[in-house]
C-alpha positions in Angstrom: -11.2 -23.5 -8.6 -9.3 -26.1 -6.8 -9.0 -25.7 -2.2 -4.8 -25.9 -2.0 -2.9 -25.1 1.5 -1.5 -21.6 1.7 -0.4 -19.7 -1.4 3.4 -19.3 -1.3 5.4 -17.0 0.5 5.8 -14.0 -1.3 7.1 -9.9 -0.8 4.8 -7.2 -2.2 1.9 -8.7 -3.0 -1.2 -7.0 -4.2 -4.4 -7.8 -1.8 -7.8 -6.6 -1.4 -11.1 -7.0 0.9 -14.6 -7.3 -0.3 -16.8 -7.9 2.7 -15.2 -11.0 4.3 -13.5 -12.1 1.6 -9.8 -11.5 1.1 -8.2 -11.7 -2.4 -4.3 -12.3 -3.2 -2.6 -11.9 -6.1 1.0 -11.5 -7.5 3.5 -10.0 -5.7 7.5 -12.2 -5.9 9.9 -14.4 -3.9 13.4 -13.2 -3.6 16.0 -15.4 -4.7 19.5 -14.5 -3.6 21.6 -13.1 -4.9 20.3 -10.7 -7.6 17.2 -12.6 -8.8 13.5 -12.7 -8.3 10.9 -15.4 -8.9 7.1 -13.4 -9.8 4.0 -14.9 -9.2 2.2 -15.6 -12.1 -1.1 -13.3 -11.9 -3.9 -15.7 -13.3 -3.6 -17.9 -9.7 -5.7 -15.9 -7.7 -6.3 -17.0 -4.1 -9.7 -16.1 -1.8 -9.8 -16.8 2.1 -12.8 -15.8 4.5 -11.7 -13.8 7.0 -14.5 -14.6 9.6 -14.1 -18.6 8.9 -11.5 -21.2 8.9 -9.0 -19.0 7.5 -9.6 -21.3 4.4 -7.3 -20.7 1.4 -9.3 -21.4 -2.7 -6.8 -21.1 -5.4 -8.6 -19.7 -8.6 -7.6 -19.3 -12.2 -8.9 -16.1 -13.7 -10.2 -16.0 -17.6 -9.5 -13.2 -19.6 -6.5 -10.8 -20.4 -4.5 -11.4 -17.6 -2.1 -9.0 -16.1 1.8 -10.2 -16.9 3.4 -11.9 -13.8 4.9 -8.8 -11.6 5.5 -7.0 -8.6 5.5 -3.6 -7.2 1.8 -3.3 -8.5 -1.2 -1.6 -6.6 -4.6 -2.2 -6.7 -7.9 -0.8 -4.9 -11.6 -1.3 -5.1 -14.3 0.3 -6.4 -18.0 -0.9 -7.0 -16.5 -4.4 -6.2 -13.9 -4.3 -9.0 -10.3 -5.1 -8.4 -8.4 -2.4 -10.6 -4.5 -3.1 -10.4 -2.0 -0.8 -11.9 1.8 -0.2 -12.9 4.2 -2.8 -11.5 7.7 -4.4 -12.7 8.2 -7.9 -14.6 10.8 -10.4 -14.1 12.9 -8.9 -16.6 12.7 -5.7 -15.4 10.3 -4.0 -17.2 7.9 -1.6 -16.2 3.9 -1.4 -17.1 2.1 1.3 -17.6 -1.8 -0.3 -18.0 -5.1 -0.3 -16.0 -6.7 -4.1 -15.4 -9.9 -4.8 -14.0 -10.5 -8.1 -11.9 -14.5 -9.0 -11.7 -14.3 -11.6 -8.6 -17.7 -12.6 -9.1 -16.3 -13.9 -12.9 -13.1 -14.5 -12.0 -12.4 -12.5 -15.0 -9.7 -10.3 -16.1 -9.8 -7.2 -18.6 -7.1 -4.6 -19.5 -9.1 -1.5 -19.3 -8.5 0.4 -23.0 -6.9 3.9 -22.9 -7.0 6.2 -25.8 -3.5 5.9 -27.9 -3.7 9.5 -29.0 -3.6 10.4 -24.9 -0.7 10.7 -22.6 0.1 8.4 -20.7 1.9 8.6 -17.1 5.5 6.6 -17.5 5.2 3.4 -16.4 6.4 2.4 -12.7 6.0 0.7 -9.8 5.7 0.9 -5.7 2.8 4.1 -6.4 -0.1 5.2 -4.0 -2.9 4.3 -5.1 -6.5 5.5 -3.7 -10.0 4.7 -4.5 -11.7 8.1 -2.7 -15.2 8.9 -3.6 -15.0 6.2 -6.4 -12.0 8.0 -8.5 -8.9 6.0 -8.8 -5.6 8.5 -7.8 -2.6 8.1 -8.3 0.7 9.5 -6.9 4.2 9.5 -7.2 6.0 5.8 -7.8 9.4 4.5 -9.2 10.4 3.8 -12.7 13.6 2.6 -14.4 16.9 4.1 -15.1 15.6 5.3 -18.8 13.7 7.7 -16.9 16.6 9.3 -15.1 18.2 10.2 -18.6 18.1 14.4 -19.2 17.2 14.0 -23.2 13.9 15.6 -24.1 12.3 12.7 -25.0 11.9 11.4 -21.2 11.7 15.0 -19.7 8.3 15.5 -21.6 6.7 12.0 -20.3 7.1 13.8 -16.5 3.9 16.1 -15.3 3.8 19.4 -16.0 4.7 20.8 -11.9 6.0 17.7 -11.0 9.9 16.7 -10.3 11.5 13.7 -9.9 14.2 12.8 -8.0 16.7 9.6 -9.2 13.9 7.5 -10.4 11.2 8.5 -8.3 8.3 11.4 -8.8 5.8 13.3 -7.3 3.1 13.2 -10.2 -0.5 13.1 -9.7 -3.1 11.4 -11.7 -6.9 10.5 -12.1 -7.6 7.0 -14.3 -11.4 8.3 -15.6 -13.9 5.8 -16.4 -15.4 5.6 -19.5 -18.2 3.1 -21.4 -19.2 0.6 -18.5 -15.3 1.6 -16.6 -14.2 -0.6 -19.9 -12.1 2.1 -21.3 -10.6 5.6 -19.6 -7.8 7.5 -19.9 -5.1 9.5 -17.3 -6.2 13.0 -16.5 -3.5 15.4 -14.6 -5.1 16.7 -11.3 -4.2 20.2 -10.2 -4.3 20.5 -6.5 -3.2 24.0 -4.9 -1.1 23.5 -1.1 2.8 22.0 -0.5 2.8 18.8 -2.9 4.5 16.2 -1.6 8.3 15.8 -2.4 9.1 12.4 -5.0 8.9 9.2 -3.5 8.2 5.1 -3.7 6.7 3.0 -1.5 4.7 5.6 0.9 1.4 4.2 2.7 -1.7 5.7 1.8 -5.6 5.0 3.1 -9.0 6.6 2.3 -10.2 8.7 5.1 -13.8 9.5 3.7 -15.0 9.8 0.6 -13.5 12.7 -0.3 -10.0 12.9 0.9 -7.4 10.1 1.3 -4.3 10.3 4.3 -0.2 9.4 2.8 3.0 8.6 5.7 6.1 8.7 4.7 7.8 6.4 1.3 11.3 6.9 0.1 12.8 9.4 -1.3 15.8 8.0 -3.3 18.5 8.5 -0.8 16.2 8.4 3.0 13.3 7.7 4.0 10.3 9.9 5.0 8.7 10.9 8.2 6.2 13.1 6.9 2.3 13.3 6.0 -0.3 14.7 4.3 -3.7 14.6 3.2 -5.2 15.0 -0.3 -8.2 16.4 -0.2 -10.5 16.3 -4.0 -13.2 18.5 -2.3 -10.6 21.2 -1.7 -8.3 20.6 -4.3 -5.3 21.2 -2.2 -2.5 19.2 -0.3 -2.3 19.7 3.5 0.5 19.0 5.3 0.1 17.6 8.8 2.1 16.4 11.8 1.4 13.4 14.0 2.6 13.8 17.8 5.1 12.1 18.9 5.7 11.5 14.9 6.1 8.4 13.7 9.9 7.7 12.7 10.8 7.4 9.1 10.0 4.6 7.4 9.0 3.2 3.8 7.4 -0.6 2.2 5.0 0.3 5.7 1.1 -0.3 5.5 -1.5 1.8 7.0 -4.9 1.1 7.4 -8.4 2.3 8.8 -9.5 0.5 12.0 -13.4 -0.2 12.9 -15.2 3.0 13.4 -17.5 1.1 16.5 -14.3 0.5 18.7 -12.3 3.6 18.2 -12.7 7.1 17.7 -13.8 8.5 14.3 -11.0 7.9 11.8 -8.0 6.1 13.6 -5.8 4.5 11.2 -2.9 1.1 12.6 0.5 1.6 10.9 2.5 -1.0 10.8 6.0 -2.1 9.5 8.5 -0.8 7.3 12.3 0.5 7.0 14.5 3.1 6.4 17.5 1.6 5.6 19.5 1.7 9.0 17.1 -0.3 10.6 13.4 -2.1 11.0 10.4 -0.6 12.2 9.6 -2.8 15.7 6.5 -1.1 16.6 3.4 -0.3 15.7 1.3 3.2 15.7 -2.0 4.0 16.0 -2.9 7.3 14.6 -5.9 9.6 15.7 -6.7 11.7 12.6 -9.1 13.7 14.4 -6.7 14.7 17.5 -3.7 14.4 15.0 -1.8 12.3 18.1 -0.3 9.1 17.8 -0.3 6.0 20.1 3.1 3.7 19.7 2.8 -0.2 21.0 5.3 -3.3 20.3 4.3 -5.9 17.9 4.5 -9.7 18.6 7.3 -11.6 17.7 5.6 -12.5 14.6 4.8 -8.9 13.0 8.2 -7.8 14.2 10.4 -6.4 11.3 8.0 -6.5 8.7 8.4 -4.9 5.3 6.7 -5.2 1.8 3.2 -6.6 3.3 -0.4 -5.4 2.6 -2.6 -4.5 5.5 -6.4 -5.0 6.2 -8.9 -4.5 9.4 -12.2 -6.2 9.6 -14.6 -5.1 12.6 -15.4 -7.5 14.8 -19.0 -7.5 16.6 -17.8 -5.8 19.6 -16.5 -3.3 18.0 -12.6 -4.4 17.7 -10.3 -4.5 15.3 -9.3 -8.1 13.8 -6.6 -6.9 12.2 -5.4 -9.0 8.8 -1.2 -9.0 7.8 -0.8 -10.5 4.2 3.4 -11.2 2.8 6.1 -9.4 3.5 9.6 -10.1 4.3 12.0 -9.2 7.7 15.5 -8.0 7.8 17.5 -11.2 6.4 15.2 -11.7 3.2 13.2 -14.4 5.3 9.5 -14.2 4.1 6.9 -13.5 6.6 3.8 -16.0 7.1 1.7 -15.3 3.8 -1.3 -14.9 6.5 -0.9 -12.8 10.2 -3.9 -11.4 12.6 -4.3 -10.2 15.5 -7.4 -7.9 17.4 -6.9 -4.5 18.6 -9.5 -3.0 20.7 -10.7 -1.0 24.1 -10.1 -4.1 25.9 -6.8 -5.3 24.2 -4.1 -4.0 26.8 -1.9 -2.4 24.0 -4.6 -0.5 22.8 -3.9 3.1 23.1 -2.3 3.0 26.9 -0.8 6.1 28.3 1.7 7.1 25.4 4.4 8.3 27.6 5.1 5.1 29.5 4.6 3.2 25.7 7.4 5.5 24.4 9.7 5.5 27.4 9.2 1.5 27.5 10.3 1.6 24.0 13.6 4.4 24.5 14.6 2.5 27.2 14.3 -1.0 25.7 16.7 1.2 22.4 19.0 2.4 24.6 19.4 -1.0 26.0 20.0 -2.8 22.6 22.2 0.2 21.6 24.7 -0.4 25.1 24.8 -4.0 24.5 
């Protein structure tokens, strides 16, 4: 463990929150033209939150995951679990690995060989609802694209794919101490969500998780849905006004003591035309959405992972790690900012919010 400055600047990288703490990992730099630079996944970097915003670089024991990006992780029982993901070369991986932060400590979780696994890809959802690891959809390379039978019978019975994207869905089940498991194919009744990469996704309880949007290998997506493991079923639903299209976006689950039970912050993304400069917060209960402009800062962001910690009086410090803006600049590798019932860009009256932001478009449009 050695106290360092910032860790580098960096696009996609995989984060996650344990109480205060923050933990950052992996993700890669772009180096134009045509090449990235990955992070090498055994430097593991911890900042609190609440404190001096103080970053600790660590270096993890173990079997440690192969430098990458495009990988996910979430946590469950206080374990780190990253999957799938794309090396500097180009190739895709298709394990499970376990980070103990209390150890520092890496393991690849063992799968049977005799099951199937899901093809290997990168830029998935992944949820951690009622402690069970899901995953959906995601994008792999160009061998999966080929027609031969050999790749058709690696995709889910159900499922399609679309250029190199999918619409699978899988449960990782923990076996012997959550030191081994293997994929199981879940069957969910309802509209399943077309094939896409790089949707947003959140837990709303502990039984059903919330998806926006992702692309779709040609545009990007403006819809949503809700998986619900209770149910078993997929349910469509519709934000209003609905948030525009967008993929690479983050969404996720502001403090329940400020806001009204299960409002989720959106922020950032693209879809391919142009850069997502606003913000929504989205009421899950009312199914309405509140739209606000971001600071200069958080403007055009893309390919960044998203946190909120509650604050005492009940707002929402909200915590932006990576990402990248429109001209392949890197964003700060650490943003935040509070949202809450006294903030003045928290949930005002949408209509004058939207018409500020129409009339601010039209403007840029004319000009």
């Amino acid at each position: 463990m050695a106290e360092a400055e910032t860790p580098g600047p960096r696009t996609y990288p995989e984060s996650a929150l344990i109480g205060d703490e923050l933990y950052l990992f992996g993700g890669m730099e772009a180096i134009l033209p045509h090449a990235v630079i990955c992070y090498p996944r055994n430097e593991i970097w911890t900042c609190n939150v609440r404190e001096e915003k103080k970053w600790i670089r660590h270096f993890a024991e173990g079997s440690i995951p192969p430098p990458c990006w495009g990988a996910q992780c979430v946590v469950i029982n206080g374990i780190v679990y990253s999957y799938g993901g794309e090396t500097e070369d180009g190739e895709g991986l298709e394990e499970v690995f376990a980070l103990n932060p209390k150890k520092m400590k890496w393991i690849q979780v063992a799968t049977p060989a005799h099951r199937k696994k899901p093809w290997h890809r990168s830029c998935c959802c992944l949820w951690a609802i009622g402690g069970r690891m899901i995953m959906f959809g995601g994008e792999s390379d160009d061998d999966f694209r080929n027609d031969d039978l050999n790749h058709r019978d690696y995709l889910q019975s159900g499922a399609q794919r679309k250029g190199y994207v999918n619409n699978e869905i899988y449960e990782f089940v923990f076996e012997e101490g959550r030191e081994k498991g293997y994929w199981l194919d879940v069957e969910l009744s309802g509209e399943r969500p077309q094939p896409r990469s790089g949707a947003a996704v959140e837990m709303i309880d502990q039984h059903r998780g919330l998806l926006h949007g992702g692309y779709a290998g040609g545009e990007p997506l403006d819809d949503a849905f809700v998986i619900d493991l209770i149910e078993k079923k997929w349910i469509c639903i519709n934000f209003l006004p609905k948030p525009s299209a967008r993929s690479d976006h983050k969404i996720c689950q502001l403090s329940k003591t400020g806001f009204v039970k299960n409002c989720f912050l959106l922020i950032g993304g693209f879809n391919r035309r142009k850069f997502s400069d606003y913000a929504c917060i989205l009421d899950f209960e009312q199914r309405k959405s509140y739209a606000f402009e971001l600071t200069r800062e958080m403007e055009d962001i893309f390919r960044h992972s998203l946190h909120c910690v509650e604050n005492r009086d009940g707002s929402a410090q909200i915590i932006v790690t990576g990402g990248e803006d429109p001209k392949n600049e890197s964003k700060k590798i650490l943003t935040e900012f509070t949202l809450g019932p006294s903030n003045d860009s928290y949930m005002q009256i949408e209509t004058k919010i939207l018409k500020e932001l129409r009339e601010k478009r039209m403007d840029s449009i004319k000009s």
